[in-house]
C-alpha positions as CSV (number, residue, x, y, z in Angstrom):
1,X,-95.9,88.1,97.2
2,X,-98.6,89.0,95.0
3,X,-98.4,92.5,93.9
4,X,-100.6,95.0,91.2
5,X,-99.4,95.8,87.8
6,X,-100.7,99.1,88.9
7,X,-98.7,99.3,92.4
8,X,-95.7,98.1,90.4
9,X,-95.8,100.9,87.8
10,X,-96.2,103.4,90.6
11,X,-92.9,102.1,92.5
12,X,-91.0,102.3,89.4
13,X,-91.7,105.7,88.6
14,X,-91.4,107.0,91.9
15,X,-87.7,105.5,92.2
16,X,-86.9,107.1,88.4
17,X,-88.1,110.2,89.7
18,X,-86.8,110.7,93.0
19,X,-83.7,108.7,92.8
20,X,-81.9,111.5,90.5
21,X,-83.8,114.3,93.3
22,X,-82.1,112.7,96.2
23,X,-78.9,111.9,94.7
24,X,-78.6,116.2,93.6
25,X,-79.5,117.2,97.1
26,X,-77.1,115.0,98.1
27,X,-74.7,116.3,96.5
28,X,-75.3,120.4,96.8
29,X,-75.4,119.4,100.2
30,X,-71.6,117.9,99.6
31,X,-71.0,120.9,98.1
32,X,-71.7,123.1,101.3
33,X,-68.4,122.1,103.3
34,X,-65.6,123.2,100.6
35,X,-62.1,123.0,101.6
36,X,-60.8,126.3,102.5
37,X,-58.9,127.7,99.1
38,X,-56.4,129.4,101.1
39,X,-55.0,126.3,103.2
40,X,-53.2,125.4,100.5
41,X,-51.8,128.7,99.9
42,X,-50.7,129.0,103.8
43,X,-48.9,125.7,102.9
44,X,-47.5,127.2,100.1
45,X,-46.1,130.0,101.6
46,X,-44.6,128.5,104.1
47,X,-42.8,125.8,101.7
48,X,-41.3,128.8,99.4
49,X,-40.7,130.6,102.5
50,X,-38.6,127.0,104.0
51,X,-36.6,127.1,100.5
52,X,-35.8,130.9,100.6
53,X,-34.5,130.3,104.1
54,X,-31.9,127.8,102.2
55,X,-31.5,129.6,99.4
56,X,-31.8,133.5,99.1
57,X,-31.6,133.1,95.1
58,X,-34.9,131.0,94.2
59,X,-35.7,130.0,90.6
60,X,-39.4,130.0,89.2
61,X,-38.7,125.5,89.0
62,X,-38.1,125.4,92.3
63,X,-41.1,127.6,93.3
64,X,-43.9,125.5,90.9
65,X,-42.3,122.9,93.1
66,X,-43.3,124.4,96.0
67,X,-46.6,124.7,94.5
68,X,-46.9,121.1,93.6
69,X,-46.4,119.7,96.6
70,X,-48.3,122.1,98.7
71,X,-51.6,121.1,96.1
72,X,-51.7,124.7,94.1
73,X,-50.7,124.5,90.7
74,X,-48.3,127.4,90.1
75,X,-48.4,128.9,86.3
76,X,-46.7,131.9,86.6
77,X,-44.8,133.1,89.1
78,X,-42.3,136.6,90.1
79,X,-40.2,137.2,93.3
80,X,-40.2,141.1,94.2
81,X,-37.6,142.3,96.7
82,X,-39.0,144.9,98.8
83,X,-37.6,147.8,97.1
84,X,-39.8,146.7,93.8
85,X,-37.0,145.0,91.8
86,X,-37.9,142.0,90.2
87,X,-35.3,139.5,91.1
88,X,-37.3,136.5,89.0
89,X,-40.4,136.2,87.0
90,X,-42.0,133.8,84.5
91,X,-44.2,137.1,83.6
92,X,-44.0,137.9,80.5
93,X,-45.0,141.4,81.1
94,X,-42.7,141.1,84.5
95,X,-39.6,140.6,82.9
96,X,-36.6,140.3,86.1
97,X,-34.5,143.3,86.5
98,X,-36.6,145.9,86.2
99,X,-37.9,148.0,89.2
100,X,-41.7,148.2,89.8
101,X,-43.7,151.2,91.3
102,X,-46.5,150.8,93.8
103,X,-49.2,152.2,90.8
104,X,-47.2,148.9,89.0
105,X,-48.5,146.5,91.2
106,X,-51.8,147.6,91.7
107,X,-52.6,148.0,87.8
108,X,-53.6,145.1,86.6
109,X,-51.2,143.4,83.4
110,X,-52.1,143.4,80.2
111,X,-53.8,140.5,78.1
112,X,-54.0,139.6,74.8
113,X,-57.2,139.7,73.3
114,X,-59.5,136.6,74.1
115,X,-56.6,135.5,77.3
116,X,-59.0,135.1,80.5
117,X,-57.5,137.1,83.4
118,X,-55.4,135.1,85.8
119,X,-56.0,135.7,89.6
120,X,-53.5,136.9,90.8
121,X,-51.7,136.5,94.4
122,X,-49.0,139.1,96.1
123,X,-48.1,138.4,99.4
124,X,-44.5,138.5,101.8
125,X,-43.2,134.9,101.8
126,X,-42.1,135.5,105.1
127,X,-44.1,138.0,107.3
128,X,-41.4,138.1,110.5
129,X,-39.3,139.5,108.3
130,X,-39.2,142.7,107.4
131,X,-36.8,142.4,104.4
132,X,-38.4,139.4,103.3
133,X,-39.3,139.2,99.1
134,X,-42.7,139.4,98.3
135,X,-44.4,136.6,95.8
136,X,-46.7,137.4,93.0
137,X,-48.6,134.3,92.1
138,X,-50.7,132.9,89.8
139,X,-53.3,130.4,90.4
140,X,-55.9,131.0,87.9
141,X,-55.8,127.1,86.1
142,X,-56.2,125.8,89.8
143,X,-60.0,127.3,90.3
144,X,-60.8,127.2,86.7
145,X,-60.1,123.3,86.7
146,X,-62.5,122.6,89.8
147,X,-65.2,125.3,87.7
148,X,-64.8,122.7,84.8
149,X,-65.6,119.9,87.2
150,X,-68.3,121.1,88.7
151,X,-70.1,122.4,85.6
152,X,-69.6,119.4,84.0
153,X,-71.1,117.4,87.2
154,X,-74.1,119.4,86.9
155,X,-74.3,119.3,83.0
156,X,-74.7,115.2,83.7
157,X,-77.1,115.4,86.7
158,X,-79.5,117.6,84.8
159,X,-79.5,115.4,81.8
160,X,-79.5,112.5,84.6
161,X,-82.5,113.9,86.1
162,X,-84.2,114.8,82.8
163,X,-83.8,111.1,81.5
164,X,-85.0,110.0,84.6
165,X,-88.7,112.2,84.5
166,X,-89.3,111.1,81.1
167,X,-89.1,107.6,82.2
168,X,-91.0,108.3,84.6
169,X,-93.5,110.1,82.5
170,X,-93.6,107.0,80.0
171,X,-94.2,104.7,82.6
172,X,-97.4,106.6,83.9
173,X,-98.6,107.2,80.6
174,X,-98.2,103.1,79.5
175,X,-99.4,102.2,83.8
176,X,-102.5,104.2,82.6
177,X,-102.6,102.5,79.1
178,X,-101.9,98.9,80.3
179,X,-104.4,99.4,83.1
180,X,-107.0,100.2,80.8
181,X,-106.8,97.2,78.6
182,X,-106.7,95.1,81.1
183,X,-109.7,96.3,82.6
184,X,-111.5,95.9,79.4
185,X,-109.9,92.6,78.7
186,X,-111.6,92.0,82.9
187,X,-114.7,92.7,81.7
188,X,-115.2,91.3,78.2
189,X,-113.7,88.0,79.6
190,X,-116.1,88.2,82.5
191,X,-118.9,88.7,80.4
192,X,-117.9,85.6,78.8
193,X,-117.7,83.5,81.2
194,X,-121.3,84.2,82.5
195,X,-122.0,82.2,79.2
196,X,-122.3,84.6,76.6
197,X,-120.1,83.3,74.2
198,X,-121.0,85.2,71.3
199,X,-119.6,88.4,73.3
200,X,-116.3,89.4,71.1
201,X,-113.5,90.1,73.8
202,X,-111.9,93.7,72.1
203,X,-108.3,94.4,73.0
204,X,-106.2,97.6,73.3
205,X,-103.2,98.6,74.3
206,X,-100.0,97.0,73.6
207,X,-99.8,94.0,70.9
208,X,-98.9,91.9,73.8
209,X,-102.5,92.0,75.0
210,X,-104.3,92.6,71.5
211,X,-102.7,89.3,71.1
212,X,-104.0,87.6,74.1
213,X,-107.5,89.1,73.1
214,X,-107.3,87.6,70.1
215,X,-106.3,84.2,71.7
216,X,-109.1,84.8,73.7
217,X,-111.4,84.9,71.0
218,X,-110.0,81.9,69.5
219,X,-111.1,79.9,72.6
220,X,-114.2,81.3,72.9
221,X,-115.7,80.6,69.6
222,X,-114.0,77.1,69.4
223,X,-115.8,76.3,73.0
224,X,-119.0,78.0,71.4
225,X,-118.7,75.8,68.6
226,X,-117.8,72.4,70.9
227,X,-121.3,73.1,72.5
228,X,-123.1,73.9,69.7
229,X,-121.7,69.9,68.1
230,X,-122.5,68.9,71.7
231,X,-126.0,70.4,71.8
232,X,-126.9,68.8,68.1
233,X,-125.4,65.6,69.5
234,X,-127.7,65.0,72.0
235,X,-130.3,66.1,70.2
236,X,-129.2,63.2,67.7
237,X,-129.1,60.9,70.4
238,X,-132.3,61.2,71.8
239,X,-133.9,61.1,68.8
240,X,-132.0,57.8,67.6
241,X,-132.8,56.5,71.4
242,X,-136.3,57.4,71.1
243,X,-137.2,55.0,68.4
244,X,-135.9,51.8,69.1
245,X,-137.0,52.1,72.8
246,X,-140.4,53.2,71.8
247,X,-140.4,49.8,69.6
248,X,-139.5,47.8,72.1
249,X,-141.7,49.1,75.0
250,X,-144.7,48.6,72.3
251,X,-143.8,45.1,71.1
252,X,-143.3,44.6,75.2
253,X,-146.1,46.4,75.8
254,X,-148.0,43.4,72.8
255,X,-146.7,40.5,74.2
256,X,-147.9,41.4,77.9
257,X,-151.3,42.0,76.9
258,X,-151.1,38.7,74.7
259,X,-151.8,40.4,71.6
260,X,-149.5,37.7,69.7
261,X,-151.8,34.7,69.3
262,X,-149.9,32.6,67.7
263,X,-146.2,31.4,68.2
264,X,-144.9,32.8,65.3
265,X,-145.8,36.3,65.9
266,X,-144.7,35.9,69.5
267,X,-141.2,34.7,68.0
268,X,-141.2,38.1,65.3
269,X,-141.4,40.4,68.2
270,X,-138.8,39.0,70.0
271,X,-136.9,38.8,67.2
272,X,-137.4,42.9,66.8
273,X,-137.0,43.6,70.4
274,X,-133.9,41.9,70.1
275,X,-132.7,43.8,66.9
276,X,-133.4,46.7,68.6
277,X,-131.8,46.1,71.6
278,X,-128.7,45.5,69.9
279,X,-129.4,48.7,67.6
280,X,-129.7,50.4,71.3
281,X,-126.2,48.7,72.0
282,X,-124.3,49.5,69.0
283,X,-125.4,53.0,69.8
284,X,-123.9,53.4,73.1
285,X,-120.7,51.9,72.2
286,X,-120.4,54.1,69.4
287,X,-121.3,57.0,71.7
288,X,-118.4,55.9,74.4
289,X,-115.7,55.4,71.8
290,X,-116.6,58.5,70.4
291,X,-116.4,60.4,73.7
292,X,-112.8,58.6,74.1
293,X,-111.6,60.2,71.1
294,X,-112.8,63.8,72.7
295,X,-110.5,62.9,75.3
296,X,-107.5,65.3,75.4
297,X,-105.0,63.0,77.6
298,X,-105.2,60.2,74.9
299,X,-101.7,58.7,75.3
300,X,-99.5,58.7,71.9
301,X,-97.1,56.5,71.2
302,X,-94.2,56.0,67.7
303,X,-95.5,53.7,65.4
304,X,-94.1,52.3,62.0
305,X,-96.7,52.4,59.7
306,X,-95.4,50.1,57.0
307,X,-96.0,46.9,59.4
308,X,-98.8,48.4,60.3
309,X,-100.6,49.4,56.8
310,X,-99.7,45.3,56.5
311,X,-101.3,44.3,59.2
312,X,-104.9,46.1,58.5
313,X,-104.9,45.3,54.8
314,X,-105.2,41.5,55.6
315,X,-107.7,41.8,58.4
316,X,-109.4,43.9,55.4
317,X,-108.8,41.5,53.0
318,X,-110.2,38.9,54.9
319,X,-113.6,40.6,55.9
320,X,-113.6,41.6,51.9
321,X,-113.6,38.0,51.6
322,X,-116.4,37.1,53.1
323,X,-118.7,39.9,52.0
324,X,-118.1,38.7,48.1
325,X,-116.0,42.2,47.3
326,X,-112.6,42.7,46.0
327,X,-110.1,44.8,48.3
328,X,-106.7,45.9,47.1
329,X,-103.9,47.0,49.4
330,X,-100.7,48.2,49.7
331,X,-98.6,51.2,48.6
332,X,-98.7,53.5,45.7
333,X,-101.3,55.8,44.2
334,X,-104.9,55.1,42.9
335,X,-105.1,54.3,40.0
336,X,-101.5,52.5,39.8
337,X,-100.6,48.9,40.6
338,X,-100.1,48.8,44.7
339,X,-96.5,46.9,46.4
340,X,-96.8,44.8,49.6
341,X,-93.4,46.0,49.9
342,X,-93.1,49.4,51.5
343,X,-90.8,52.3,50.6
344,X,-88.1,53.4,52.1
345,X,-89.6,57.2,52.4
346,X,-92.5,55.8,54.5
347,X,-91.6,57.5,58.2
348,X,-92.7,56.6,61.8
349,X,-96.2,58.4,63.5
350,X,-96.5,59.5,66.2
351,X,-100.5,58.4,67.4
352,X,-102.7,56.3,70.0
353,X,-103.3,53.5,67.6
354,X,-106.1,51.6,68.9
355,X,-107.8,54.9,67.8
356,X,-106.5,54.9,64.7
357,X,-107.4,51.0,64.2
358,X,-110.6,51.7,64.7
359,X,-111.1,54.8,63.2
360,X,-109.5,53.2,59.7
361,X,-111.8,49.7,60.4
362,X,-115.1,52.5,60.7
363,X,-113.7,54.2,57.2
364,X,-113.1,50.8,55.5
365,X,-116.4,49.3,57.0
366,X,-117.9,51.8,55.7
367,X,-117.4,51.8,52.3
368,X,-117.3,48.0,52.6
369,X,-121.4,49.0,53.3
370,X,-122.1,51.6,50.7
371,X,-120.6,49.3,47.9
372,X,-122.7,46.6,46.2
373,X,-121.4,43.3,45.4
374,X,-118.7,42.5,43.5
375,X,-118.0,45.8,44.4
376,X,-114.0,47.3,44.7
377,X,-112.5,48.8,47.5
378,X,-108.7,49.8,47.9
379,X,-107.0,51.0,51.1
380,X,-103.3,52.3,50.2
381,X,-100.6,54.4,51.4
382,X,-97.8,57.4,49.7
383,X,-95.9,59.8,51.1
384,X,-96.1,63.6,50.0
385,X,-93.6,65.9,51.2
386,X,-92.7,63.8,53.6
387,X,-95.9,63.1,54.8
388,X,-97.4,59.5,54.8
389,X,-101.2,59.8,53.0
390,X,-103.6,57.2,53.8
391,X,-106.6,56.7,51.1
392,X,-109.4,54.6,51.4
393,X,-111.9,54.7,48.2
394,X,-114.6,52.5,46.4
395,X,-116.9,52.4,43.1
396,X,-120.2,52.6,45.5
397,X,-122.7,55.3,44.4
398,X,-120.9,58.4,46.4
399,X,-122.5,61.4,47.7
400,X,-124.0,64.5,46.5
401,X,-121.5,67.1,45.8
402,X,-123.7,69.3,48.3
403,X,-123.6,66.9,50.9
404,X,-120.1,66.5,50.9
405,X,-119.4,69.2,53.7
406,X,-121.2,67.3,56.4
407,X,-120.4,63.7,56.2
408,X,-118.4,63.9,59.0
409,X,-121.1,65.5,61.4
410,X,-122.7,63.2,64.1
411,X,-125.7,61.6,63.1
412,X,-125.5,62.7,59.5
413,X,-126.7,59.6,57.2
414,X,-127.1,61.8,53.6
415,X,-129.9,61.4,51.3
416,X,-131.5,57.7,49.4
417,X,-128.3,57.5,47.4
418,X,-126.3,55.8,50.4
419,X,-128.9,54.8,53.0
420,X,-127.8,52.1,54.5
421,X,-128.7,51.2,58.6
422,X,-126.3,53.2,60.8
423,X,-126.3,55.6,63.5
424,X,-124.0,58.5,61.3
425,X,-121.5,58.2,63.8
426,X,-118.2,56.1,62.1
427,X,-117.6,59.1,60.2
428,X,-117.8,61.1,62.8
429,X,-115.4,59.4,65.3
430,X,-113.4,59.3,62.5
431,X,-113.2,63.0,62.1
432,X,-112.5,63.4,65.9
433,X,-109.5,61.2,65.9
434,X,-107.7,62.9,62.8
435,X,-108.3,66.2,64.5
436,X,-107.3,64.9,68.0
437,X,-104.0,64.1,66.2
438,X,-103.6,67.3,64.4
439,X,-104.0,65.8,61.2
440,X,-106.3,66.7,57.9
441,X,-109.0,64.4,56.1
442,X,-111.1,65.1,53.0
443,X,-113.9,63.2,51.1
444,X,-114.6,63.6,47.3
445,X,-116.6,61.5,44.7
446,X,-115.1,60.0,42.0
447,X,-115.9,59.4,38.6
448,X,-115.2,55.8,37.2
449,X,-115.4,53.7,33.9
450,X,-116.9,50.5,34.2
451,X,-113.4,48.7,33.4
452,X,-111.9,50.5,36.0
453,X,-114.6,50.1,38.6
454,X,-115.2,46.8,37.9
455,X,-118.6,47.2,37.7
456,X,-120.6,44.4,35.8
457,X,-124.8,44.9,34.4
458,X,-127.2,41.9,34.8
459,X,-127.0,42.3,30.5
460,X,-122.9,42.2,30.3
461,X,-120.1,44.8,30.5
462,X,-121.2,47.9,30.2
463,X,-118.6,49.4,28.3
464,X,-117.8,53.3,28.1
465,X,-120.4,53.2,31.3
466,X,-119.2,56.2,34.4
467,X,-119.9,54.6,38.0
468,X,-119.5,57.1,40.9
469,X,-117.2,56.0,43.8
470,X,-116.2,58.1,47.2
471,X,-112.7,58.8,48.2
472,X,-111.1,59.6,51.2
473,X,-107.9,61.0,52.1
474,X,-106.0,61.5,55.7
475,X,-102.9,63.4,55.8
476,X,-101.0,63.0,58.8
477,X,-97.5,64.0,60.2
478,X,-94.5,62.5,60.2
479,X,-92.7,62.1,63.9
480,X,-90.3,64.9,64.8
């Protein structure tokens, strides 16, 4: 059952607040039927009256025993014979022997100073008998105990009841606060979703829920920015679809109306329409494994990444091959000699590593393209705080410092000093599968001599010569 934060405030404090009500008037109401005070003293009575029957010559013990067992707690106690002489007392202003006027027993006795006055009780022990003793009593500490109880019992109800209307109190006052923010959070989150994603969603209240504005917030501006790269994607798109189709709907367009006369020319445009059409192609696969990548349910699985890094670097080394540039390999640092053999440090990741093979062949094609012949690239592997670091980096010409930042949007190509053909999207797919894994990548030029480049001028060496060269790191995360 489904039931209001507000409805479920209000039960609470109505059940803090009237349970300690109810429970009180249950119990004054408890209160009303007392036991009579002076059954016990009938039954007292008639036991000291039972042992005076057996024995003319009580003692005071033998009377508190009485009192015991009849439920009245005797303290003090004196046995008067009916001509005023005090046969036995535990008085100590009724000492036994002496003989006591009537003015004597209707004075009160004298206290000490601070003493609270006992209450006292004289009556026959035995009224068919006309010679019969009579009893002074007293059985102050009886009623004084029960006072004690029932002051006490109040003294915890009241604080009972007072604990229980300030809870009740706090609960309106944080009912009326909690409501409040989420109202606002109702409407700030509603406004959001009617699109308005520049709307900032303000929380209140508790931290709890300045918190889950916050959160909130987070999701809003990272779906504002998804459709923002979405938005300049397809605008990219269309614009790179645009051209080649126009191109080939003209040269179509010439070869329908016979415009090529002779064979030759008729062979040219095929050969563009066909160079386009496969532009058009490497386009849309590009486009679908970059979609793939957006895919949140990507399976993951454990891989080793010394076989791996391995692996690559031959398929690398091969392609290297057969462009007429050097690639290098292995594990170390730039800059040092590289091992085929891997460290023992190297851990296990945890990815989905077709994405990651093709994301590494898109980083290594790449520079493969932006570096001239005889040019060097090296693809190598350390670990840093446990952390495996994968580098990829060549002596191409490297990008302008200010173009750095967006090398990894879609459809970015940069300026003259790396135009190559391309549709600016192997970058790209390669930022979306190191965020897609939760990992971190960076680009940054490099400034190399000529012997360390490799670099060699149609004249000779050029020694002491800088060459430029971009480098590009991925820091990923070891397996739990």
């Amino acid at each position: 059952m489904k039931v209001k934060l507000r409805t479920q405030f209000a039960i609470l404090t109505v059940a803090v607040t009237l349970f300690p009500i109810v429970f009180g008037l249950l119990f004054f109401t408890g209160q009303q039927a007392k036991r009579d005070p002076r059954e016990p003293t009938r039954i007292f009575l008639n036991e000291v009256a039972e042992r005076w029957g057996r024995n003319r010559n009580l003692t005071i013990e033998e009377i508190r025993m009485a009192g015991e067992q009849s439920g009245l707690p005797i303290i003090d106690a004196a046995l008067i014979a009916p001509d005023g002489t005090v046969q036995v007392s535990s008085f100590r202003e009724l000492p036994a022997g002496i003989k006591l006027e009537v003015e004597d027993l209707v004075k009160p006795p004298l206290l000490p100073m601070g003493k609270p006055r006992p209450e006292l009780r004289f009556l026959p022990i035995d009224t068919n008998i006309e010679e019969s003793p009579l009893l002074l009593f007293d059985i102050q500490p009886f009623w004084s105990r029960e006072d004690i109880r029932n002051r006490n019992f109040m003294l915890i109800t009241s604080f009972a009841l007072g604990a229980f209307l300030v809870a009740g109190l706090m609960s309106f006052l944080i009912l009326r606060s909690t409501n409040r923010a989420i109202q606002n959070l109702i409407d700030d989150t509603a406004t959001v979703a009617s699109g308005k994603l520049d709307h900032e969603v303000k929380g209140s209240g508790a931290e709890e829920l300045r918190s889950l504005a916050e959160s909130i917030n987070r999701m809003r501006i990272t779906l504002r920015d998804m459709i923002s790269r979405r938005m300049n994607m397809l605008i990219g798109v269309s614009h790179d679809l645009k051209t080649p189709i126009a191109l080939i709907q003209g040269y179509t367009d010439a070869l329908s109306d016979n415009m090529a006369n002779d064979e030759a020319t008729r062979i040219h445009y095929l050969e563009i329409i066909r160079e386009k059409s496969a532009q058009l192609e490497d386009l849309v696969s590009d486009l679908i494994e970059f979609m793939k990548i957006d895919d949140f349910n990507t399976p993951q699985e454990t891989v080793d990444m010394a076989p791996l890094m391995i692996s690559l670097g031959k398929r690398f080394e091969e392609d290297a091959r057969l462009l007429g540039l050097e690639l290098t390999y292995g594990f170390g640092r730039l800059g040092s000699p590289l091992s085929k053999e891997a460290p023992p440090n190297i851990p296990k990741i945890r990815m989905n590593r077709m994405l990651f093979e093709r994301a590494i062949e898109n980083l290594v094609s790449n520079a493969f393209r932006y570096t001239g012949p005889g040019g060097k690239v090296e693809f190598l592997m350390h670990v840093e705080e446990g952390h495996p670091v994968l580098i990829v980096a060549d002596n191409g010409p490297g990008i302008p410092d200010d173009e750095l930042p967006y090398i990894f949007d879609a459809f970015y190509r940069g300026t003259h000093s790396r135009k190559e053909a391309g549709h600016g999207l192997g970058l790209t797919i390669v930022k979306s599968m190191v965020d897609l894994h939760g990992w971190s990548i960076e680009a940054r030029n490099r400034r190399l001599s000529t012997a360390s480049a490799g670099g060699v001028s149609a004249g000779g060496p050029r020694t002491g010569a800088v060459e430029h060269g971009l480098e590009i790191t991925i820091r990923m995360k070891a397996s739990a």
